[in-house]
C-alpha positions, -999 to 999 in steps of 0.1 A, spaced: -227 645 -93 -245 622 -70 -231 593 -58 -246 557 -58 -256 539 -23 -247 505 -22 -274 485 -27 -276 455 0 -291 431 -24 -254 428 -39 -250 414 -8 -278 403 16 -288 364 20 -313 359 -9 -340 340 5 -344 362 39 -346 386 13 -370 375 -14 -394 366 15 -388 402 31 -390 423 4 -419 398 -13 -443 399 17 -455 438 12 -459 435 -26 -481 402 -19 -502 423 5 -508 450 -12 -520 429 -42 -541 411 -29 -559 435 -12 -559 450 -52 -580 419 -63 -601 422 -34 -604 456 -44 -621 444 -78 -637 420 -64 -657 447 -42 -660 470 -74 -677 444 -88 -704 437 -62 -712 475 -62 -720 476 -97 -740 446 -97 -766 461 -70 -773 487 -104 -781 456 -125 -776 434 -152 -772 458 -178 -741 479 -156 -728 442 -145 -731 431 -182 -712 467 -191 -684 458 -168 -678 426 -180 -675 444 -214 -650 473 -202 -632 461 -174 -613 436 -195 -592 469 -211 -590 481 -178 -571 453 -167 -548 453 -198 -543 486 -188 -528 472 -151 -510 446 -171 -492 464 -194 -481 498 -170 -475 476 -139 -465 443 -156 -446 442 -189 -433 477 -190 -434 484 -148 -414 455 -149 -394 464 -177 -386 497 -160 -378 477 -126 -349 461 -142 -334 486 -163 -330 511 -131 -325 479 -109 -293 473 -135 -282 511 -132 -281 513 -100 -260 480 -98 -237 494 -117 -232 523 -93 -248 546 -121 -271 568 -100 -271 595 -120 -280 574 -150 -302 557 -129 -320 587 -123 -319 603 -154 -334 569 -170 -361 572 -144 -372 603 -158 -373 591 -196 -392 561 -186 -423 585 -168 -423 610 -201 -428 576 -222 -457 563 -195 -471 590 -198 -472 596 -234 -481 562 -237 -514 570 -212 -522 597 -230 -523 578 -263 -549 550 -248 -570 579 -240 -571 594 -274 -577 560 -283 -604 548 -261 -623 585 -262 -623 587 -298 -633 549 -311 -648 537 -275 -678 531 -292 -669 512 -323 -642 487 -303 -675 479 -276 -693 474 -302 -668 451 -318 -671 432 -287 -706 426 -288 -720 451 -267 -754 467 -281 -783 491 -264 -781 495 -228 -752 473 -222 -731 492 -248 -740 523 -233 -729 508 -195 -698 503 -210 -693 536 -224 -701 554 -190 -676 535 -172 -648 536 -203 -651 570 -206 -647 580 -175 -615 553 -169 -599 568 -196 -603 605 -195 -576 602 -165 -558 567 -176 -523 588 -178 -527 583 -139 -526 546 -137 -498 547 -161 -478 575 -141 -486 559 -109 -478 521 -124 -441 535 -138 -436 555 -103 -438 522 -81 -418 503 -109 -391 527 -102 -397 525 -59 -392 488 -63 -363 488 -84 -346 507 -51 -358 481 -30 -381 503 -10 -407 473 -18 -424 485 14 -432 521 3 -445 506 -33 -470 487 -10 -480 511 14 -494 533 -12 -508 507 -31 -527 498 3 -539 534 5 -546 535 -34 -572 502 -28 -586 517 -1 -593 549 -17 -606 528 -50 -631 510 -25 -644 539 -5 -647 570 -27 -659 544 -59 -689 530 -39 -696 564 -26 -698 579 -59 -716 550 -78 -743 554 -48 -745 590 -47 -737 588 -8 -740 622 12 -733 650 -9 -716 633 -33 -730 627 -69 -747 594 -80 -724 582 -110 -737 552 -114 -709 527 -132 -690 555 -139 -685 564 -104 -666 528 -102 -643 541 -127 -638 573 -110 -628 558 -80 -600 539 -99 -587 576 -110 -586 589 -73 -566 563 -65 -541 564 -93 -542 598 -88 -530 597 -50 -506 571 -53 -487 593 -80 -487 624 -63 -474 604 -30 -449 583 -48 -441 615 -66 -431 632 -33 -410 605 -21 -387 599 -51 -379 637 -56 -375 640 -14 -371 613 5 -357 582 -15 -322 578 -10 -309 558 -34 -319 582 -59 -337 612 -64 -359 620 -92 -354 651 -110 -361 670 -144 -329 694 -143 -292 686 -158 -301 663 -190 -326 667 -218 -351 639 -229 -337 622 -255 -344 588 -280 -322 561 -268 -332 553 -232 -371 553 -244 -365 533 -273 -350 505 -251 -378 503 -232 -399 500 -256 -380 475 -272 -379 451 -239 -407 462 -224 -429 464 -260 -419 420 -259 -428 418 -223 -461 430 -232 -467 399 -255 -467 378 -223 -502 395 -203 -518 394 -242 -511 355 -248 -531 352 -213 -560 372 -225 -559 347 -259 -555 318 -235 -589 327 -217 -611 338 -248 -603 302 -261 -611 286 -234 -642 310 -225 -654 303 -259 -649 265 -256 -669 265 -227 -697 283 -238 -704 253 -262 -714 236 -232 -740 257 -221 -746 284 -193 -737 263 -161 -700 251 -177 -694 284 -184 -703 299 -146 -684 270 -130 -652 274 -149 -653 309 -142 -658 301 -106 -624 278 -112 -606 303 -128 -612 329 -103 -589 310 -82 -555 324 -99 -571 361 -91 -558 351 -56 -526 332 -67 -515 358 -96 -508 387 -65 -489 363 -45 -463 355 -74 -462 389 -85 -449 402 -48 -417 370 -51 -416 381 -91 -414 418 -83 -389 412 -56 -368 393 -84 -370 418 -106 -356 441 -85 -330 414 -71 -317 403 -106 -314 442 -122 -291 453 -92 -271 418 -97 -268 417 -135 -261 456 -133 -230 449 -111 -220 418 -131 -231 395 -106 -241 368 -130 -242 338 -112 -256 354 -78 -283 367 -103 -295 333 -116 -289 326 -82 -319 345 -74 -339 339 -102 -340 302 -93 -348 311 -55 -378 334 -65 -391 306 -88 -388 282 -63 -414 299 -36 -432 304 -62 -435 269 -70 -441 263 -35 -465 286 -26 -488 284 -57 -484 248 -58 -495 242 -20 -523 265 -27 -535 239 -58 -529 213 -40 -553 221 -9 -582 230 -33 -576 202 -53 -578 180 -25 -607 198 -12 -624 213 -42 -656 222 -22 -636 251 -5 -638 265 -36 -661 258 -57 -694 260 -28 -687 293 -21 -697 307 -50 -731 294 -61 -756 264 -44 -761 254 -77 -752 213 -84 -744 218 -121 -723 248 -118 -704 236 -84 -696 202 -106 -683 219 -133 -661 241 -105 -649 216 -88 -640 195 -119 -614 226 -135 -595 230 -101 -594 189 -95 -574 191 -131 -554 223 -131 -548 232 -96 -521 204 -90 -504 220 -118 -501 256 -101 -463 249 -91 -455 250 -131 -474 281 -133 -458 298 -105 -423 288 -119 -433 302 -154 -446 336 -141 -420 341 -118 -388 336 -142 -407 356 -165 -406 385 -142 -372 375 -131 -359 379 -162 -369 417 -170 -346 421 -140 -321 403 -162 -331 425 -195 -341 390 -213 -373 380 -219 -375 370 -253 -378 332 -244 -407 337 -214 -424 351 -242 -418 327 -266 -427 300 -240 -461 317 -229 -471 319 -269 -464 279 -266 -486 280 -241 -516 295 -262 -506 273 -293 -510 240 -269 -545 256 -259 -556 267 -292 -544 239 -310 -562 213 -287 -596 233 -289 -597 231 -323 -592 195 -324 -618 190 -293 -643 211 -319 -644 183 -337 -645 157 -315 -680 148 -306 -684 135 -272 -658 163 -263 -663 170 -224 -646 200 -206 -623 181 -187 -608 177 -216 -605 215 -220 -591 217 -184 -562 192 -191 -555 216 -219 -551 246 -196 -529 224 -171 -508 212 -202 -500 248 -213 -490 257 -175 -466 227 -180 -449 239 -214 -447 273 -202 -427 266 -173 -403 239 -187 -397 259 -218 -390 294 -198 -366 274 -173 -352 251 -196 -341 283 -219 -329 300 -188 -305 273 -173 -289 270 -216 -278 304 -218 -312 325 -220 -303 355 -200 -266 350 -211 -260 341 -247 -228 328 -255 -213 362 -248 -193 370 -214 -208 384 -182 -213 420 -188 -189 443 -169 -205 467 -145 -190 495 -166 -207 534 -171 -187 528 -210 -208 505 -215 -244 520 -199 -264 511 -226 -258 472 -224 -260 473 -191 -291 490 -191 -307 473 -226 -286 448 -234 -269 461 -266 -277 434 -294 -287 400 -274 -301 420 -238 -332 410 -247 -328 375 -253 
């Protein structure tokens, strides 16, 4: 049987440690949103009617990233993170195997999905003639391969739970890189290549994925030392899927409260007419670049916490967890707090228009002072799929839409309602999502009122899923 490395996060000084194995993930993501960024401009040189298609696809895209990196990534992060604490590398690895079969059923069902009823969910949306039909091509094409993102998602999930956070990265690197040059080239029709038009964008995605798995692939099965991924000496079996479907299955609540959060708001502001609209998208588009630099201090916490709780570290765990949301607080927070100070660093680049720089400047003014709260919130949240508990992060980002939704539908009836108004709402959610996630945290959240789990193989499957309260 193989035998378990000791992991140095048992041990290692936490925040040298956050910020080292943070620093590569935070690269590598936002060079992702760069990425999109760049995906978008090359679609918009084929029109309205592709740019208006992407806008109407790319959304499941991203819920696509959101759910195989974020709420189930995560939730595989933890769970090997925890084996692997508890010296179980064999379980460790054998769970790592369970959790790809699952991705990749899972992948395979959104494609069934998405190839079969494309049409009628699009047109649910809205879309219609030439638009719908823009959507299609680049759907289509996503989700004929989508297994791939899922595969490739799950594989770095299981890199970072080893705490090779600088492999994870390095491919993700490549994978944008890949996205940007071989997308453009085949939405273009450059050299030989064909002219795909939108779907070309979505093709690129695909090589990427692609890449990253097959790489990621090679290094857990050869060159990964503190385990080895392998399909030989166990069969697939019930329990170590159902568990992470059961944690990761809540996680997922969290990136589909955020979606609700922006279709309230988006349909607020459309009320108020075209510029509105533009500039608090312009606003918005500020937590594109803040989201990838929690994410890499989350991700590292995820990792951090599972090895801790797995070897009954308790206290060193929360330890961490309050570390991670810490720089979080301090790095999204310093990043509001220059651009609401200086709103025009913003807002101006983006448009020349007065009406649609006002209205940009006037969201960050209100909500990015409050980016500390949502750095806190997003970074316990990830920090506690390391812990197995994320029932109350959940609970405390569904606050978070109620206090939106709730105020919009009282603004609605208000009649010299102005979008500042709106804004304050957004801020105010950011607010209750953090104090409610840390507040449940520092009571008992990620403990209960049972004793510190044992880092015990009897007891694999609480350390792994928590038994009855894990995913509190």
């Amino acid at each position: 049987m193989a035998t378990a490395v000791p992991s140095p996060l048992l041990s290692a000084p936490i925040g040298p440690t956050l910020i080292r194995l943070a620093a590569p993930n935070i690269v590598s993501m936002v060079l992702s949103s760069l990425t999109i960024m760049t995906e978008a401009f090359f679609i918009g040189q084929l029109g309205t009617a592709a740019l208006a298609g992407l806008a109407l696809a790319f959304p499941m895209m991203m819920l696509m990233g959101m759910l195989s990196a974020g709420a189930f990534g995560g939730t595989i992060t933890g769970a090997v993170a925890r084996r692997l604490g508890a010296g179980d590398r064999a379980g460790a690895e054998e769970l790592a195997v369970h959790a790809l079969a699952l991705m990749l059923a899972m992948g395979l069902g959104c494609s069934v999905l998405f190839l079969l009823f494309g049409r009628s969910i699009y047109g649910g949306l809205g879309g219609s003639g030439a638009v719908l039909e823009q959507a299609l091509a680049y759907s289509d094409m996503l989700f004929v391969g989508i297994a791939s993102l899922w595969l490739s998602n799950s594989l770095a999930a299981i890199v970072r739970a080893t705490g090779n956070m600088g492999v994870a990265a390095r491919v993700g690197v490549l994978g944008s890189l890949l996205q940007i040059s071989c997308g453009g080239a085949l939405v273009f029709g450059l050299g030989p290549l064909p002219r795909l038009g939108i779907a070309g964008a979505a093709a690129g995605v695909l090589i990427a994925s692609t890449t990253s798995t097959v790489l990621m692939l090679f290094y857990l099965s050869r060159r990964c030392p503190q385990l080895r991924l392998h399909g030989s000496g166990f069969r697939l079996h019930w329990a170590p899927m159902a568990g992470i479907l059961r944690i990761g299955g809540l996680a997922a609540l969290n990136p589909l409260c955020t979606l609700a959060a922006i279709l309230v708001i988006t349909s607020a502001m459309a009320r108020f007419g075209t510029d509105v609209l533009a500039g608090y998208g312009i606003g918005a588009r500020l937590e594109l670049l803040v989201v990838p630099m929690v994410f890499g201090l989350g991700a590292a916490s995820t990792a951090m916490v599972g090895v801790n709780f797995g070897a009954g570290a308790i206290a060193r765990a929360h330890h961490i967890g309050w570390t991670a949301a810490f720089y979080s607080a301090l790095l999204a927070g310093s990043i509001g707090a220059v651009v609401a100070l200086f709103p025009q660093l913003w807002a101006d680049l983006f448009t020349a228009d007065a009406e649609v720089r006002s209205a940009a400047r006037a969201y960050v003014q209100m909500v990015a002072p409050f980016y500390a709260f949502f750095g806190i919130a997003t970074c316990l949240y990830f920090a506690s799929q390391g812990a197995g508990r994320v029932l109350w992060p959940v609970l405390a980002a569904l606050v978070r839409v109620l206090v939106i939704a709730a105020g919009s539908a009282w603004l609605a009836g208000v009649v010299d309602a102005r979008p500042i108004q709106y804004f304050a709402l957004i801020a105010a959610g950011m607010v209750a999502h953090a104090l409610i996630s840390a507040a449940a945290i520092q009571l008992g959240a990620w403990t209960g009122r049972a004793a510190p789990v044992p880092a015990s193989h009897s007891r694999g499957d609480r350390v792994l899923f928590g038994g009855g309260r894990d995913h509190r």
